[in-house]
SEGU-338336 format. One line per 3 residues: their letters; for each residue x, y, z of N, C-alpha, C, O. Coordinates in nm, 2 decimals. Atoms other than C-alpha are relative to their C-alpha. Example, Ala and Ser with C-alpha at 12.3 -4.5 7.8 and 13.67 -1.06 7.14 Angstrom:
2
AS) 0.09 -0.12 0.00 1.23 -0.45 0.78 0.09 0.12 0.00 0.19 0.12 0.07  -0.09 -0.11 0.00 1.37 -0.11 0.71 -0.08 0.11 0.08 -0.03 0.22 0.09
***
This chain:
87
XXX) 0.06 -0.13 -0.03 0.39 -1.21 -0.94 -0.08 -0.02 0.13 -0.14 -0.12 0.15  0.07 0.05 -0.15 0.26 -1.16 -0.56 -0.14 0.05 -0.05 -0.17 0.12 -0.14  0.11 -0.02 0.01 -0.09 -1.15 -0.51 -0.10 0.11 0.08 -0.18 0.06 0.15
XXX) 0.03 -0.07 -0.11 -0.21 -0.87 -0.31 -0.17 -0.03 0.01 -0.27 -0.04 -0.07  0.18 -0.04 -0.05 -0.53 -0.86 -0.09 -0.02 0.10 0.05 0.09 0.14 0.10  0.01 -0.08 -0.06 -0.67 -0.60 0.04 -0.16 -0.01 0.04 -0.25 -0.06 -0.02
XXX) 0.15 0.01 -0.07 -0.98 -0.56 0.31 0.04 0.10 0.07 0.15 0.12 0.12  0.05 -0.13 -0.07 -1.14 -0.22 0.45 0.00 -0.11 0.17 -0.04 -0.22 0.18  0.00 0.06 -0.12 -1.08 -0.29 0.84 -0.04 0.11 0.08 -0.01 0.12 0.20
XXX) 0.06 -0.14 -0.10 -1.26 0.07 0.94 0.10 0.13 0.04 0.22 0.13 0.06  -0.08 -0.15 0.02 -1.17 0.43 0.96 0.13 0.03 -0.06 0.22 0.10 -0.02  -0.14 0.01 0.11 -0.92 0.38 0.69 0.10 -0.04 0.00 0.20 -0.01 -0.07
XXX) -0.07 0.11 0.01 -0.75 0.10 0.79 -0.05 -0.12 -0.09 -0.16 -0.15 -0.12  0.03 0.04 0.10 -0.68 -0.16 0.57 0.09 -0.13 0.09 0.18 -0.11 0.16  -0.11 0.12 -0.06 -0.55 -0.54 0.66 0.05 -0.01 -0.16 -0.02 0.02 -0.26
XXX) -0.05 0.03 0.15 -0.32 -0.63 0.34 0.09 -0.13 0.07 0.14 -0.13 0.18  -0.03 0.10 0.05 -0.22 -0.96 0.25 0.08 -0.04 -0.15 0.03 -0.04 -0.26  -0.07 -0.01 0.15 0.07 -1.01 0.01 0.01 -0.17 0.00 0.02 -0.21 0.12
XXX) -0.07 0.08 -0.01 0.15 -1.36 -0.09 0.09 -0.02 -0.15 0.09 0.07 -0.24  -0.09 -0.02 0.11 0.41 -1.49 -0.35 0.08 -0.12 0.06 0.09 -0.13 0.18  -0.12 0.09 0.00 0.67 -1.79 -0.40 -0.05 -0.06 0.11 0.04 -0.10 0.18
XXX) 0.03 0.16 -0.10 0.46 -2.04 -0.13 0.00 0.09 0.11 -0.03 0.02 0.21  0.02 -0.05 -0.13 0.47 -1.75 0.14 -0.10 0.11 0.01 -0.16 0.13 -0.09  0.06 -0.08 -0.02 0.28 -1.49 0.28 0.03 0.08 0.11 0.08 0.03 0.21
XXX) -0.06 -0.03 -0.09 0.33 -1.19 0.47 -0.19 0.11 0.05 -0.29 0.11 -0.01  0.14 -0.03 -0.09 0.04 -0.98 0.71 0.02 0.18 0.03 0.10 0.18 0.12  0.04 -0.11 0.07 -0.01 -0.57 0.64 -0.08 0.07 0.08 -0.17 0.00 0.10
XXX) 0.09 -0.05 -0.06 -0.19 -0.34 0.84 0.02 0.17 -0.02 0.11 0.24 0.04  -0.08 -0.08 0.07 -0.19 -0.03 0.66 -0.15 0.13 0.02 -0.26 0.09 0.03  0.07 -0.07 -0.02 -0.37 0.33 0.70 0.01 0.07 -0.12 0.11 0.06 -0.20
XXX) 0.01 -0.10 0.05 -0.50 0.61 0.51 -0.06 0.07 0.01 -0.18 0.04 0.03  0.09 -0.09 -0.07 -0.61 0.95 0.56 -0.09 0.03 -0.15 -0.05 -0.01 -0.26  0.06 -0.05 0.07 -0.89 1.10 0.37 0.07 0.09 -0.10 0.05 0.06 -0.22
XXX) -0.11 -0.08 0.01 -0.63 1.39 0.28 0.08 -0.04 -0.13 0.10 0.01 -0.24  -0.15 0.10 0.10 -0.37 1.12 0.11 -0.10 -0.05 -0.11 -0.08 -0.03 -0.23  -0.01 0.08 0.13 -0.61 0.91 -0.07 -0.09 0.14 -0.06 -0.15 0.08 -0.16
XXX) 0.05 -0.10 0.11 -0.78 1.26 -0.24 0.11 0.03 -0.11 0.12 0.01 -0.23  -0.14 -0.03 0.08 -0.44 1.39 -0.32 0.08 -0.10 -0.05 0.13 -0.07 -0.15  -0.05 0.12 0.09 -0.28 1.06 -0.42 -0.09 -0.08 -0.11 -0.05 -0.10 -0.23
XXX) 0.10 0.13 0.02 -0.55 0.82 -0.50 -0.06 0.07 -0.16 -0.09 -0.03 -0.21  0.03 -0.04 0.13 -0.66 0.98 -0.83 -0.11 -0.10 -0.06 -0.10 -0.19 -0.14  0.13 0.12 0.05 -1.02 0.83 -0.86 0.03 -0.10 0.05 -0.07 -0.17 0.04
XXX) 0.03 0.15 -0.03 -0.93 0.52 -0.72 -0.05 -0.03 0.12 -0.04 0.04 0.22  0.05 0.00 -0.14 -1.12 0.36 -0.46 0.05 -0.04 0.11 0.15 -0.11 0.08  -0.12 0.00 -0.07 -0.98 0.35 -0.11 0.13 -0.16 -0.03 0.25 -0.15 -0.05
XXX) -0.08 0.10 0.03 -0.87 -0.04 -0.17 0.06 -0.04 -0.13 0.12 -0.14 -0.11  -0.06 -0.01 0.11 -0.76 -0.02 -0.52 0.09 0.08 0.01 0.17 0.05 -0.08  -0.08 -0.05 0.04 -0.52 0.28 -0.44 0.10 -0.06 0.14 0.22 -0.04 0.12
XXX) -0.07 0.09 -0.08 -0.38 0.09 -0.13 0.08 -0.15 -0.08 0.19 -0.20 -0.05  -0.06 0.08 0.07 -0.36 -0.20 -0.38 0.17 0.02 -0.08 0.28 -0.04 -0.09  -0.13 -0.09 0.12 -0.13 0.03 -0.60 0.09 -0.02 0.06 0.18 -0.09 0.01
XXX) -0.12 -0.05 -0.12 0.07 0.12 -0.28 0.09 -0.10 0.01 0.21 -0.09 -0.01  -0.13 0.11 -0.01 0.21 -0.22 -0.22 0.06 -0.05 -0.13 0.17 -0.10 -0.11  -0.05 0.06 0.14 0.25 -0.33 -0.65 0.11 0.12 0.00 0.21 0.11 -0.07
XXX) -0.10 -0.13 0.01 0.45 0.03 -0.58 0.15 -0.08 0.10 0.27 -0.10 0.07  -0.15 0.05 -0.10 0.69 -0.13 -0.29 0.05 -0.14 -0.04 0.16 -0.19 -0.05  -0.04 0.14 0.05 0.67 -0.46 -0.41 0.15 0.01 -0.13 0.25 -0.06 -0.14
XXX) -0.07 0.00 0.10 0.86 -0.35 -0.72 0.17 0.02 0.04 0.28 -0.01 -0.01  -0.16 -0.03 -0.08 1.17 -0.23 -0.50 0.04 -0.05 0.08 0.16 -0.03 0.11  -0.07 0.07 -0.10 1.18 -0.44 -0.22 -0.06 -0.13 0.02 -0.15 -0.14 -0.07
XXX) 0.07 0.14 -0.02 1.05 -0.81 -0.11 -0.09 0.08 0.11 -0.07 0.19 0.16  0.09 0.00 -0.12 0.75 -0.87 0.12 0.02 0.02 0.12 -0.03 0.09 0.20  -0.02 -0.02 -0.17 0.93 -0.93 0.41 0.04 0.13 0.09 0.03 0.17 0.20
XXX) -0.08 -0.17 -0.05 1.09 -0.57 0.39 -0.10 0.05 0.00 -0.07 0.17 -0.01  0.09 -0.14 0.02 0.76 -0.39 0.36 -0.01 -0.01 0.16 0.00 -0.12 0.22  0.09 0.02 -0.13 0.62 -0.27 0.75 -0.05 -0.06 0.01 -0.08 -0.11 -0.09
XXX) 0.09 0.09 -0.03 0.39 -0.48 0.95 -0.12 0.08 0.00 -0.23 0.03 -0.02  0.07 -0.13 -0.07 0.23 -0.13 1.03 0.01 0.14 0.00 0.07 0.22 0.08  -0.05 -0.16 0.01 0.22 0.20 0.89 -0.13 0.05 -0.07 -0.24 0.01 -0.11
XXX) 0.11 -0.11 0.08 0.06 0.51 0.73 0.02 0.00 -0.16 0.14 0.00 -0.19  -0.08 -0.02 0.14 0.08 0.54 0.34 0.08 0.14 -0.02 0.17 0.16 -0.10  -0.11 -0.12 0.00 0.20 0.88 0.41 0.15 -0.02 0.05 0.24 0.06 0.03
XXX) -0.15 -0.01 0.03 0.52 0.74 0.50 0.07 -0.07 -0.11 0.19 -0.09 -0.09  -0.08 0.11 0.13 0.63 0.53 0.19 0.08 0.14 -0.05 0.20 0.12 -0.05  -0.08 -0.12 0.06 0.75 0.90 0.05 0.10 -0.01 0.08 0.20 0.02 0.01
XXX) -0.12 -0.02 -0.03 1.01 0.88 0.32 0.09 -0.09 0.00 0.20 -0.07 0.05  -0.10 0.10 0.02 1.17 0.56 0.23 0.03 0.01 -0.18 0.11 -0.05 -0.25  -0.01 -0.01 0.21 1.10 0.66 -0.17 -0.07 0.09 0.01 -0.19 0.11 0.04
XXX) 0.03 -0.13 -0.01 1.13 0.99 -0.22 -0.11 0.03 -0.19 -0.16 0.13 -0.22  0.04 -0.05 0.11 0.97 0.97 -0.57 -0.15 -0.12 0.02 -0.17 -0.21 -0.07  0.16 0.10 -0.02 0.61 0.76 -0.47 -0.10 0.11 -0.04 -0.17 0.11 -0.15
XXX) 0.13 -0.07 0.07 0.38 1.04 -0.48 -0.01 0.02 -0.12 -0.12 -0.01 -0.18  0.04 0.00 0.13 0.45 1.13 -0.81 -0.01 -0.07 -0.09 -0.07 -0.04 -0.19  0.05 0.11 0.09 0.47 0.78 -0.97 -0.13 -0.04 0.04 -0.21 -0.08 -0.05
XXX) 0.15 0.05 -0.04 0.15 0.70 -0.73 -0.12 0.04 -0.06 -0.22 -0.03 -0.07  0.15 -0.11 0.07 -0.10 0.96 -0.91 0.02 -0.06 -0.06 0.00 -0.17 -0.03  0.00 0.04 0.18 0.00 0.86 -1.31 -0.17 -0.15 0.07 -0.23 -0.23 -0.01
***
């Protein structure tokens, strides 16, 4: 099971750190106010960022996640995130 980190890096950036199987890969991940209301369901911003990658992790490896994005775009590589992301 990978280990995710996550650290607030200012105005809702987030550095993430996945490691797993002896490697590690490096994360630089945003969120708007907006997303984590309407997504984030009580969680706090780095707990629903946590989610976000145990969410990608499950369908793809580390190396395939971006180096560098918004969490608003994971819905367009997986059309069904927001609604598994809230539960």
């Amino acid at each position: 099971m990978a280990q995710i980190t996550v650290r607030p890096s200012g105005d809702g950036r987030f550095a993430v750190r996945v490691e797993e199987l002896g490697s590690s890969t490096e994360h630089e991940v945003s969120v708007s106010a907006n997303d984590l209301e309407r997504l984030g369901s009580g969680r706090t911003p780095d707990a629903f960022v946590r989610d976000c990658f145990a969410f990608l992790l499950a369908r793809e490896p580390k190396e395939s996640i971006l180096r560098s994005f918004d969490v608003s775009t994971i819905g367009r590589y997986f059309p069904g995130f927001e609604r598994e992301i809230v539960r």
